[in-house]
C-alpha positions in Angstrom: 0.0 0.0 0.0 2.5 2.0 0.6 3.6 2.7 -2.8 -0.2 3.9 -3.7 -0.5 7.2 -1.6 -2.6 9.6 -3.5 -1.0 12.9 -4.4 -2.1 15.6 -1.5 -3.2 17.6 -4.6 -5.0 14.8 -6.7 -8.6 14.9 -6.7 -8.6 10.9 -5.6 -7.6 9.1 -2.9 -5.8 5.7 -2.3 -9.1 4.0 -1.2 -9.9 4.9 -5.0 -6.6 3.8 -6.1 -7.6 0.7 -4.4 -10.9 0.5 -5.5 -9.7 0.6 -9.2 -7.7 -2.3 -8.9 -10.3 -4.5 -7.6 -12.8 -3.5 -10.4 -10.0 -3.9 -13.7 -9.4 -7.3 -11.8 -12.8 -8.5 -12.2 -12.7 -7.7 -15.9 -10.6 -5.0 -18.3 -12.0 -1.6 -18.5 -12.2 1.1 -20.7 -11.4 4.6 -19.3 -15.0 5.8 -19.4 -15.9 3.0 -17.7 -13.6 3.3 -15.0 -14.8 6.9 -14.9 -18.6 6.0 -14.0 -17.3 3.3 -11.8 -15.4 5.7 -9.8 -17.1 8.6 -9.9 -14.3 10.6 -10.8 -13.6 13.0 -13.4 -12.0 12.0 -16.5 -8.8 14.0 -15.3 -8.9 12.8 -12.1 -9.3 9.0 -13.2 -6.1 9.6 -15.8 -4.0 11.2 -13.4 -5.3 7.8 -11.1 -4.3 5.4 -13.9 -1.2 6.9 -14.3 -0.5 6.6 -10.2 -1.3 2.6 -11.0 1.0 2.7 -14.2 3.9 4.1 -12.4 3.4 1.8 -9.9 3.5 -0.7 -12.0 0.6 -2.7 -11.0 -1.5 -2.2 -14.8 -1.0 -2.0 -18.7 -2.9 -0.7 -21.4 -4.6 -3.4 -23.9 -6.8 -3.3 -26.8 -9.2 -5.0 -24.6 -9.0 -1.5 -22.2 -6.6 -0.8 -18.7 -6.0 -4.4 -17.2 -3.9 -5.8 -14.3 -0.1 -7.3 -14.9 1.5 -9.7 -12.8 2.3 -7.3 -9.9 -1.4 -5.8 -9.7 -2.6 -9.2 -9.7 -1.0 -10.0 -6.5 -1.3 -7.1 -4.9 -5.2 -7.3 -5.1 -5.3 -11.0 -4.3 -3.2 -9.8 -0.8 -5.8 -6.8 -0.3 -8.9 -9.7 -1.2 -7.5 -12.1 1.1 -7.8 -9.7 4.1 -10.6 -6.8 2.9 -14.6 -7.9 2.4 -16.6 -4.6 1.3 -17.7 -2.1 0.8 -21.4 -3.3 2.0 -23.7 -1.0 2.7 -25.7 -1.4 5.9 -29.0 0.6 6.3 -28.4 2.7 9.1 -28.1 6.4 9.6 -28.2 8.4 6.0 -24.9 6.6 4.6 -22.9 3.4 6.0 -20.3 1.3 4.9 -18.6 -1.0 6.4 -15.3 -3.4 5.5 -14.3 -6.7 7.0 -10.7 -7.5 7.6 -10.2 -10.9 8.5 -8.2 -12.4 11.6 -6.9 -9.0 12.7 -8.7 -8.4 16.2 -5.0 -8.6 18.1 -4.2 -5.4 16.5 -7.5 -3.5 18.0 -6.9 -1.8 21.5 -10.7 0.2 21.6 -11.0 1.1 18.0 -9.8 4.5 18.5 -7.3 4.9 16.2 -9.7 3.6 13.3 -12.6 5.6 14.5 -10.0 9.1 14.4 -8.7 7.8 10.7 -12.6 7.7 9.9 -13.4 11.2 11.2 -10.3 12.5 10.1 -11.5 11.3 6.1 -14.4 12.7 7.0 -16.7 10.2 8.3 -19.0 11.1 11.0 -18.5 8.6 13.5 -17.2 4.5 13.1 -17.7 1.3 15.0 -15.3 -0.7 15.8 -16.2 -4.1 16.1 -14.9 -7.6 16.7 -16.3 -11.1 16.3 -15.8 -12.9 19.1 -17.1 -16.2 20.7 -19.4 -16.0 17.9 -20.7 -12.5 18.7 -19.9 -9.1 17.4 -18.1 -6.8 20.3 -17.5 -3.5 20.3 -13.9 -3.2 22.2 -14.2 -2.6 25.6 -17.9 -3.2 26.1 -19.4 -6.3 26.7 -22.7 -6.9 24.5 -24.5 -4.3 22.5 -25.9 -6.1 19.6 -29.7 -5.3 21.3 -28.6 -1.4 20.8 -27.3 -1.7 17.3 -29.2 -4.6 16.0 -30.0 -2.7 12.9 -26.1 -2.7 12.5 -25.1 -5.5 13.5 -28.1 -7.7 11.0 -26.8 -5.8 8.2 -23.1 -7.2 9.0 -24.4 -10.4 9.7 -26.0 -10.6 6.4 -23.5 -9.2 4.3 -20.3 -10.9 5.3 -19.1 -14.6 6.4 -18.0 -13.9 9.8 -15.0 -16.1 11.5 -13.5 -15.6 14.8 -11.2 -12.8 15.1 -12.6 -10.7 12.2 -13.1 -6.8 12.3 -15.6 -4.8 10.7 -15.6 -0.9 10.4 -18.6 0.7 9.9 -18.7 4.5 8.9 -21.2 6.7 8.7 -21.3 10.2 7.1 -23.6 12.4 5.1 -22.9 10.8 1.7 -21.8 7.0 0.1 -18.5 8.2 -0.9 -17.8 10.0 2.5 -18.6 6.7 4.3 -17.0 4.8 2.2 -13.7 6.9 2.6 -14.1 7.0 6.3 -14.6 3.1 6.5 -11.3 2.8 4.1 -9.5 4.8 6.0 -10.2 2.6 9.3 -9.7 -0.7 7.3 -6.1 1.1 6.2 -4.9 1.3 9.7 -4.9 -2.6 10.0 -3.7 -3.2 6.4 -0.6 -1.2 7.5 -0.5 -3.3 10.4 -0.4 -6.3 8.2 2.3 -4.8 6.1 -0.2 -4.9 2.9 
């Protein structure tokens, strides 16, 4: 990860960068497509695919922008370890991100929960699975206060013991999804992804 830091002028960030990768993995795409996939401007998503070209993680085919060899494995390292973004129906905007066996590197969640808000969530869970029950660190059992949450997780991921999920919230998708990202990213570090 660490050799896809956005730009602190570029009009995207590295959840983007991120988020590109996973999509031209699933299938090549075309610039315009990448564009409505992203949500980006056409100048934002070529200044992104030349951030991924420099890193040397795609090429340009006939077929449209598609992984090499490097990409590849970088996004089957990110896949191994990062479910989402699911959206959980809570609040105006949620999303949340699984990152597997990775509780041992959660003290209370506050680190994650400031990385959120700092991207500009407006407030994150932190939560762990744990004797078969989600957790939030440092409490014993709220799943009765957040059941609305804590279905939607349920629902949308496989969950296996020691698994973390992040859920942001903010005004809008991309703002939770950012803020969720940016939690998730504090344990990818951690993982030396």
């Amino acid at each position: 990860m660490k050799n896809l830091l956005a730009p602190s002028f570029a009009n995207f960030s590295e959840y983007d960068l991120i988020k590109a990768l996973i999509l031209i993995h699933e299938k090549p795409l075309g610039r315009n497509q990448l564009i409505r996939s992203l949500g980006l401007t056409e100048a934002s998503t070529r200044s992104l695919m030349k951030k991924l070209s420099k890193a040397k993680f795609v090429r340009t085919t006939t077929k449209g922008i598609s992984l090499n060899d490097n990409g590849k494995s970088f996004v089957h390292k990110i896949k191994a370890v990062l479910s989402g973004p699911v959206h959980i129906d809570f609040g105006d905007f949620s999303a949340a991100f699984k990152i597997s066996n990775s509780s041992s590197m959660i003290n209370l969640g506050l680190e994650q929960r400031d990385a959120a808000v700092r991207s500009g969530a407006e407030g994150c869970l932190v939560l762990i699975f744990k004797n078969n029950k989600l957790i939030l660190p440092g409490v014993d059992s709220i799943e009765t206060v957040y059941h609305d949450i804590f279905s939607g997780i349920k629902e949308n991921f496989k969950l296996s013991e020691g698994d973390v999920i992040i859920v942001a919230f903010a005004n809008t998708k991309r703002q939770a999804e950012l803020g969720a990202f940016a939690a998730a990213k504090t344990l990818l570090l951690a993982k030396n992804i």
